[in-house]
N, C-alpha and C positions, 0 to 999 in steps of 0.2 A: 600488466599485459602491454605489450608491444605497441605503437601509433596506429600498424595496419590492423592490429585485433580487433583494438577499439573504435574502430571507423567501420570494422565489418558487423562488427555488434552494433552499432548505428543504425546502420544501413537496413539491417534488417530487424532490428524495432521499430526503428515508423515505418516500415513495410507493412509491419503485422497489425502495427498500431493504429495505421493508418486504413488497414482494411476491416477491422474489428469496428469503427469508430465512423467508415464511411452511413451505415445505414442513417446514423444521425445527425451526420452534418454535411453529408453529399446529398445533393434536389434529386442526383437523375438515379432509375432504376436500372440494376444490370440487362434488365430483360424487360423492360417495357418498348415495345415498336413504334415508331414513329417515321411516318413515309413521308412526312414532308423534312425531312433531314437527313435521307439514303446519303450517303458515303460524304456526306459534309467535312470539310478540312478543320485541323486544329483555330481553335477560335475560344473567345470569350465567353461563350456559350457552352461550348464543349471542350474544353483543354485539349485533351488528345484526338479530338475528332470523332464522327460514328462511324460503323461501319454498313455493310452492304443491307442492312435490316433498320437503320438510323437508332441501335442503341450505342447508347454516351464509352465506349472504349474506355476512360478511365473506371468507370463504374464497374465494369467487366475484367479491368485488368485488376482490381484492388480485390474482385470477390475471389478472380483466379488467384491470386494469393496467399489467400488462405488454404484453399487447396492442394495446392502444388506443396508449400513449406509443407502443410502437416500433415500431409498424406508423407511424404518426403524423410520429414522427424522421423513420422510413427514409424514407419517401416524399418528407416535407422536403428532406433532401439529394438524392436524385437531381431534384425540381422544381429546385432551386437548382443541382446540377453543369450541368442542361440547359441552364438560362437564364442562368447565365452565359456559359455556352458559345458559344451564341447571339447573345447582348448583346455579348458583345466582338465578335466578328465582324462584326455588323452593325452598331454605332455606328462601327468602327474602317474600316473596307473602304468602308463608305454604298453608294451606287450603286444598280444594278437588285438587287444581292443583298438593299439596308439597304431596300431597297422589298417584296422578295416576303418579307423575313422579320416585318417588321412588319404586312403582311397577313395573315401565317397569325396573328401573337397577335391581331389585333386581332378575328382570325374566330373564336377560342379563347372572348376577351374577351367577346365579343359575347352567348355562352351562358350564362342562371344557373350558375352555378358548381354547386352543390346536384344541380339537372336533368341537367348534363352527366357527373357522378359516377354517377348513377344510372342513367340510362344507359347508360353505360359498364360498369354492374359487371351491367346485365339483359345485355346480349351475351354477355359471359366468364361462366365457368361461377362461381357464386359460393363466397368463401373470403380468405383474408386476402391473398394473392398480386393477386388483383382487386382489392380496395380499395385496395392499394400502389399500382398503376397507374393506376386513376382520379384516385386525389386528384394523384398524381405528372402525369397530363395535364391536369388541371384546374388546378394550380397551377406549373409550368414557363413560362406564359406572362407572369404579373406581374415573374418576377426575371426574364426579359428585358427587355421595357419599359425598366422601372427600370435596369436595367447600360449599354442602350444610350444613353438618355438622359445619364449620367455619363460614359460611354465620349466621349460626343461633348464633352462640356465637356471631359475629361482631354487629349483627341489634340491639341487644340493648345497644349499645357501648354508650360513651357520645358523642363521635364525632359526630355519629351517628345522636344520637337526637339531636345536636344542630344545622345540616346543614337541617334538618326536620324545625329548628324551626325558621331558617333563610326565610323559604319558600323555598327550594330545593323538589322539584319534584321528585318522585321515580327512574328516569329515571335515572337523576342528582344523585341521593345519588347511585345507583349501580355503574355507569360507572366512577364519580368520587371520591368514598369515600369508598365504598366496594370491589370494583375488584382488585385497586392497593394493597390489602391487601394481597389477595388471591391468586396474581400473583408468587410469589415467594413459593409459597408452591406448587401451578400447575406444575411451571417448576423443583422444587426437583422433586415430582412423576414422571414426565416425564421423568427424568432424568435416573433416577430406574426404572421404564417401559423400557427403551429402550435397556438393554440387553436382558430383557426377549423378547422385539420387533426382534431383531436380531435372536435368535433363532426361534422363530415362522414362521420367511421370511424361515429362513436356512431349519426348518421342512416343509412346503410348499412347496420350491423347490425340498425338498429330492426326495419330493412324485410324481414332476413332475406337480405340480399346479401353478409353481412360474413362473419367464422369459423363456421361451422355448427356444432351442435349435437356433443356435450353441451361444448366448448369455452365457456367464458363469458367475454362481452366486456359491458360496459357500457348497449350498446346494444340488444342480445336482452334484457338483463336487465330494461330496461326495456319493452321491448314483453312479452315476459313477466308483467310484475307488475301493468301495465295492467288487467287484468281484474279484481283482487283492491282494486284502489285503494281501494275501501269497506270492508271488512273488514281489509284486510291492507295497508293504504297504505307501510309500509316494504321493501315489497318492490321499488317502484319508484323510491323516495325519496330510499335514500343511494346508488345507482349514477347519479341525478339530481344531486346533492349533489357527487360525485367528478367527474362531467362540470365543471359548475361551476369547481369550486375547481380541478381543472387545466386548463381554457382562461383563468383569470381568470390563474393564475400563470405562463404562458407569454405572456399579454398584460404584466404588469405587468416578468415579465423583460425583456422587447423593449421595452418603455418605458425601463428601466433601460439598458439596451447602446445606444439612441439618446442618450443623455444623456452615457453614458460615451464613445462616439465621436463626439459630437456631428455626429450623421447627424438629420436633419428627414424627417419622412416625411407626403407631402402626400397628398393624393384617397385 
């Protein structure tokens, strides 16, 4: 793997590591109030400072961490079990089926991404179970596209026809001849989806659609600190910061695993 793979896989292990690991070696709690420390600056006491309630902002920012990544992942993989799912079937089959499934992405496709999350998480009652499923129906349509598109170059591979001509089953020729093909191209995209997944959670909670309250996600945290921007600019600054540096290092890992499987990723 690449210099910047490896530095983005870093990055975000002692993210995780560091937020899995805080209840035991971090003093302050994410959600304990303390009014004689309202919007207190970074300090030896508080590293990142409190905010408008005097809780400790690093404590807050490491629990929103875990939230964010793995609300983030999870929704990742079931966008990608879907669309794979999908993609094989419809590049491999084509027909009226490779026609009404390409219309449903393309009707998917056709929505801001951003708009149709948000929409989706005003219908469902809001909380972190609802942002899994918007971003999860917001993002299942690209790693279809994409599977069927290679599904249809693979199907007339030789490999192909020759496990056809062995007597292999259609069933047999996706699950073992076509998919492990495709698997390593799924998981670059996903890879690459999941900063823009990061920020989408992050915009969801901004809005008050994401984990509710006293939960802290990245996203509340910054709609939160918004008001203080003048006097207390750090309160909205380093969960802006975290945003950041883990969408830039799940873009730069999926740059890294394009390289490493030499997969090109076009539009």
């Amino acid at each position: 793997m690449a210099l910047k793979g490896k530095v983005s896989v870093a990055i975000i292990g002692v993210m995780l590591l560091a937020s899995i690991m805080a209840p035991f070696f971090y003093p302050h709690d994410p959600h304990a109030i303390d009014l004689d420390s309202l919007k207190e600056p970074p300090g030896p006491a508080h590293p990142m400072g409190t905010d408008q309630k005097g809780r400790d902002i690093l404590a807050r920012l490491l629990e929103g961490a875990i939230i964010s990544i793995s609300v983030s992942l999870l929704a990742a993989v079931v966008a990608m079990g879907i669309g794979l799912a999908l993609g094989l079937v419809s590049g491999y089959f084509g027909g009226k089926l490779d026609l009404a499934l390409m219309g449903l992405v393309d009707l998917v496709l056709s929505f801001p991404s951003l708009l149709l999350a948000i929409g989706i998480s005003v219908v469902l009652p809001p909380g972190i179970y609802t942002v899994m499923l918007a971003i999860a129906f917001v993002g299942w349509a690209s790693f279809a596209r994409l599977t069927r598109g290679y599904v249809l170059s693979l199907k007339e591979a030789q490999f192909v026809e020759a496990a056809r001509a062995i007597g292999c089953g259609h069933g047999r020729v996706l699950l073992k001849h076509i998919l492990p093909q495709c698997v390593p191209l799924a998981l670059t995209l996903m890879t690459l989806k999941l900063g823009g997944y990061i920020i989408t959670e992050a915009s969801l909670s901004f809005l008050g659609l994401g984990a509710q309250p006293p939960v802290a996600t990245w996203g509340s945290m910054i709609s939160q600190g918004r008001a203080y921007i003048a006097v207390a600019p750090w309160i909205a600054i380093f969960p802006g910061i975290a945003i950041a540096a883990t969408a830039l290092s799940f873009n730069l890992l999926g740059d890294a695993l394009s390289a490493r499987f030499g997969v090109k990723m076009r539009g």
